[in-house]
C-alpha positions as CSV (number, residue, x, y, z in Angstrom):
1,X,46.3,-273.8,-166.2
2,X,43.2,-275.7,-165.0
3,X,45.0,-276.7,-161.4
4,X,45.9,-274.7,-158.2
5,X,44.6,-273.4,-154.8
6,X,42.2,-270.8,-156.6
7,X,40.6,-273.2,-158.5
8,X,40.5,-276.2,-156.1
9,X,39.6,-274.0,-153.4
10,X,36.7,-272.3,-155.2
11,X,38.0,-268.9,-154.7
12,X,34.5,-266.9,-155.0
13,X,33.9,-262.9,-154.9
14,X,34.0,-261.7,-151.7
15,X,36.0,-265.3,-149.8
16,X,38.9,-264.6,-147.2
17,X,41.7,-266.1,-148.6
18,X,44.4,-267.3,-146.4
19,X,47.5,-268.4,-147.7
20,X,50.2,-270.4,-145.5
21,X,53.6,-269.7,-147.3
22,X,54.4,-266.2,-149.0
23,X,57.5,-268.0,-151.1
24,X,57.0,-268.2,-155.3
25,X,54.0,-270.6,-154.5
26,X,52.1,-268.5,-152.4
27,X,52.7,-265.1,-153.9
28,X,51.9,-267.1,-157.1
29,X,48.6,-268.8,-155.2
30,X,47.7,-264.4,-154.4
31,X,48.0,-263.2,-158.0
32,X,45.9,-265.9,-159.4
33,X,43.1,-265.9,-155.9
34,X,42.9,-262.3,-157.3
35,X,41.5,-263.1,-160.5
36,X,38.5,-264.3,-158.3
37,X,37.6,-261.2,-157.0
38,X,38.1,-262.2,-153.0
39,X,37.3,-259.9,-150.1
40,X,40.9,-260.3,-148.3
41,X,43.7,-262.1,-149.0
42,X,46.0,-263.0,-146.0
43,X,49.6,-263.8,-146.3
44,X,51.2,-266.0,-143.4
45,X,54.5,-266.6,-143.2
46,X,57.4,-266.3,-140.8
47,X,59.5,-263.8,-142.9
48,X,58.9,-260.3,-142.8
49,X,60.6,-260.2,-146.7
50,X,58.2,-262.7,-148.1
51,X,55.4,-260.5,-146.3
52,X,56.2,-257.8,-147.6
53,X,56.7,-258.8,-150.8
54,X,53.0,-260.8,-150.9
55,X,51.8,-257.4,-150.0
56,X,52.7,-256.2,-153.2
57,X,51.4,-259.1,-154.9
58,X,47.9,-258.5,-154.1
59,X,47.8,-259.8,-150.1
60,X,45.6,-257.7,-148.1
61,X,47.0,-258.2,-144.7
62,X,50.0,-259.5,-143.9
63,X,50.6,-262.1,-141.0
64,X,54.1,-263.5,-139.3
65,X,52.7,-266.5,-137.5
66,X,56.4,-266.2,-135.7
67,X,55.1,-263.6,-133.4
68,X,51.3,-263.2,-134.1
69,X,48.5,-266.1,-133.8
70,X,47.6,-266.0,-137.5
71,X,44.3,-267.9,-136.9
72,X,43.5,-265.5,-133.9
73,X,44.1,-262.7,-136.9
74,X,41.9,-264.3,-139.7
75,X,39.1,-264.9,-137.1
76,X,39.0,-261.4,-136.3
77,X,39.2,-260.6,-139.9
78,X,36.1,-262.5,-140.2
79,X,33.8,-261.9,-137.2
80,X,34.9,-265.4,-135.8
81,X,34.1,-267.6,-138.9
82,X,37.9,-268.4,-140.0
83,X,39.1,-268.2,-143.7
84,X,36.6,-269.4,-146.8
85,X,39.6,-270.5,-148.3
86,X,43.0,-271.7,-147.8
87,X,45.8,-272.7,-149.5
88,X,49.1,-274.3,-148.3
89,X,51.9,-273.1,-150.8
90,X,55.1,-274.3,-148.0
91,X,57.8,-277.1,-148.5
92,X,56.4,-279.5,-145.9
93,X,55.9,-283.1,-145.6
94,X,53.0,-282.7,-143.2
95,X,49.3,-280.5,-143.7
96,X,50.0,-277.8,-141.6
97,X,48.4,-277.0,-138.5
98,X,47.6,-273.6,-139.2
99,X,46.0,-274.2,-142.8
100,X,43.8,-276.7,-140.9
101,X,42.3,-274.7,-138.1
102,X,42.0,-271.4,-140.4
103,X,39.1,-272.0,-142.8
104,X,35.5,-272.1,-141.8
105,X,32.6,-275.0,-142.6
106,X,31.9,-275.6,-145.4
107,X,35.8,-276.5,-145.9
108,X,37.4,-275.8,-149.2
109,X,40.9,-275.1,-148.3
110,X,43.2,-277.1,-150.4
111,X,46.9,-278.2,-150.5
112,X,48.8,-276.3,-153.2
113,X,51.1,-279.4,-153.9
114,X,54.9,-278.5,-154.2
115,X,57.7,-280.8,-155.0
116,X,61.6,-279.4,-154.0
């Protein structure tokens, strides 16, 4: 497979990973950011299921953006900076808000594109 977050984000040893959406895509977007060798991966999501699950898949930390500021958490993760990388694995029409404001300059984060 020569597409994906991991690769279109440039998922480098040592990166913060943050990925918006612990469903299939995202835990699927964890195993593979893995492969890269990252310093953390953080799973966001709203359901405590899916974050526990991405746990076991390989996330690091483990975010509900229902009742915690996700961004707040990856910026304290990272001494302010923000994520190196993020990737949107969600059913949404729109870029979300959170995948946007997350990573740090230079920006790599990328949209994990996923048609229902």
């Amino acid at each position: 497979m020569r597409s994906g977050g991991s690769l279109n984000g440039q998922v480098r040893p040592g990166d913060t990973v943050a990925v918006v959406g612990a469903g299939p895509i995202g835990l699927a977007a964890m195993l593979r950011a893995r492969l890269f060798f990252p310093g953390h991966i953080v799973a966001i999501d709203l359901a405590d299921a899916r974050l526990a699950a991405a746990k076991t898949f390989g996330a690091d930390v483990a975010v509900n953006s229902g009742g915690e500021d996700a961004v707040a958490r990856v910026r304290e993760l990272t001494g302010g900076l923000g994520a190196d990388v993020a990737i949107e694995a969600v059913v949404c029409r729109r870029p979300s808000s959170q995948r946007q404001s997350v990573p740090h300059p230079p920006l790599r984060a990328r949209r994990v594109p996923h048609r229902p």
